[in-house]
C-alpha positions in Angstrom: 27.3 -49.6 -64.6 23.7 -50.9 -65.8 22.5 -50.4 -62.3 23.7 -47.0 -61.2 21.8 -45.9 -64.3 18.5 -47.8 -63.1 19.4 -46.6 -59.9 19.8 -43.2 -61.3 16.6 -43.4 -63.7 14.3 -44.8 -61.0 16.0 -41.4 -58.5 15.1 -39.1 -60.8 11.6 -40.5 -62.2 10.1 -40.4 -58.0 8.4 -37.5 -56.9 10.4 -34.9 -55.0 9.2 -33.5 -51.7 7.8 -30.5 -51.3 8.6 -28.3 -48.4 5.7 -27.9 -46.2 5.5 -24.5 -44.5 2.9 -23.8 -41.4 2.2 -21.0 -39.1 0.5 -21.0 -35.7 -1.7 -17.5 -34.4 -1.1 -16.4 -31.2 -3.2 -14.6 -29.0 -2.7 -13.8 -25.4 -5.3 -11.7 -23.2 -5.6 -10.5 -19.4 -7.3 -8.8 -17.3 -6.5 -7.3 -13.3 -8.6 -5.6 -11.1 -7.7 -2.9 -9.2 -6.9 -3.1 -5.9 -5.3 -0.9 -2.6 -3.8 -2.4 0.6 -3.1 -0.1 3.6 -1.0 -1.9 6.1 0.3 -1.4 9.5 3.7 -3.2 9.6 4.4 -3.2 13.4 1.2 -3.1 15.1 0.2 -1.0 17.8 2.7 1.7 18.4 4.1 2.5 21.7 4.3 6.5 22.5 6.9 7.7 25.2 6.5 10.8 27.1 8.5 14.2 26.4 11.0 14.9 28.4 9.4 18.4 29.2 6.2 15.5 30.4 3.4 18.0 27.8 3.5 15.1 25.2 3.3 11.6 24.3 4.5 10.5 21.1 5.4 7.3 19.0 6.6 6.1 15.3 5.3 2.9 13.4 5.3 2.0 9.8 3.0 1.4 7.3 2.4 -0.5 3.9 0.5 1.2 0.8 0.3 -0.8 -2.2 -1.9 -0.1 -5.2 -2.2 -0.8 -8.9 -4.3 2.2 -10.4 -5.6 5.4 -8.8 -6.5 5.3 -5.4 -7.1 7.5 -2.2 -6.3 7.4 1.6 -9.0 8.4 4.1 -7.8 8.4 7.9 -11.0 8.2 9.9 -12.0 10.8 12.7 -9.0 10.1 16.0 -10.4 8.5 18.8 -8.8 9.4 22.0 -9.1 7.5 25.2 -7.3 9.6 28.3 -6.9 9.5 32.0 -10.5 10.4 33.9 -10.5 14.0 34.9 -7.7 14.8 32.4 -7.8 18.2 30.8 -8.5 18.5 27.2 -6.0 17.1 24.0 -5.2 17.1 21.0 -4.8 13.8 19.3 -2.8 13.4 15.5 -1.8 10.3 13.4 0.1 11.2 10.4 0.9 8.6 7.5 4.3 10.1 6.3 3.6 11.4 2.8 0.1 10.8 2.6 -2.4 11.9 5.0 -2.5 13.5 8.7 -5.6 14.0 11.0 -5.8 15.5 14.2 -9.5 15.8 14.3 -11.7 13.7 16.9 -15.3 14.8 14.6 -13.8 14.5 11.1 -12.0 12.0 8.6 -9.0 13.6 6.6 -8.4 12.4 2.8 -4.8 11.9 0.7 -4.8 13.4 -2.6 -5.6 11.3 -5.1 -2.7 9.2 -5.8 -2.1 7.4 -9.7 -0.4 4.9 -11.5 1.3 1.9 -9.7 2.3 2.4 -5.9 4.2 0.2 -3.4 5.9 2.4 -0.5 6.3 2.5 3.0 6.5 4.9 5.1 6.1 6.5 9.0 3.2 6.6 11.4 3.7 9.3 13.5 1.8 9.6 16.4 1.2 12.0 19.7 -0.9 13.5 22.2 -0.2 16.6 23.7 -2.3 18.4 26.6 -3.9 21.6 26.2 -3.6 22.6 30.1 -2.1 25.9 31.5 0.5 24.0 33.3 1.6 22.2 30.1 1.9 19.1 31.6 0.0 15.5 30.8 -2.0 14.2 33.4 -0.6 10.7 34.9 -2.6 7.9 33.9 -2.8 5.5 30.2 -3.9 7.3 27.1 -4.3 5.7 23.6 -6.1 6.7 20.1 -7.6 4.7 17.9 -8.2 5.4 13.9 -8.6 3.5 11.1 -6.6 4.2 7.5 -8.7 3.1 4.6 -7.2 2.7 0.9 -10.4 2.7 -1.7 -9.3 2.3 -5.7 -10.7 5.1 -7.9 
């Protein structure tokens, strides 16, 4: 009996713990740039003529991804027909965003905002401005390029 009290004298005579309490700060900071990406998804498109023979046309598909405001500008068409061929009219239109059917002038989206990441339709065609409203035989192709720039 003589040592449990010891035992019990020398318990309660040592120093109790103390409970020991931290904390930690945390701080967490990024940054991203903007940035646009126009993308043709299928490469050059292949246009088949009408059945009536007065136009060429042909779909694709494009790409837009962006992360802040941003605009599309379709440049100015090229067109590249037959020699001797008569006259045409050239168009490219991005499905929802921008069309051109000018060989002298680019063509502009509306400003788009916020975060963006669609796809969508190229639609492409040539039709002949010629009183027999027919195409002339021969290869034809147009050429322009889409450009995304981040406002």
């Amino acid at each position: 009996m003589n040592f449990l009290k010891t035992a019990l004298a020398i318990s309660l005579m040592a120093p109790t713990p103390l409970l020991a309490s931290t904390s930690a700060e945390i701080k967490a900071t990024g940054t991203i740039a903007t940035f646009c990406n126009i993308s043709n998804q299928g490469g050059p498109i292949a246009m088949q003529p009408s059945a009536d023979g007065d136009r060429l046309s042909g779909t694709g598909s494009y790409r837009y991804v962006a992360n802040g405001n941003s605009k599309i500008v379709l440049s100015a068409l090229q067109l590249s027909a037959p020699t001797g061929a008569a006259a045409a009219t050239p168009s490219i239109q991005l499905a929802s965003l921008v069309s051109n059917n000018s060989s002298s002038a680019s063509a502009s989206s509306q400003e788009s905002g916020g975060v963006i990441r669609s796809d969508g339709a190229i639609d492409t065609s040539i039709v002949e401005n010629n009183g027999a409203g027919l195409l002339t035989a021969g290869d034809y192709e147009i050429q322009a390029t889409a450009t995304c720039t981040s406002l």
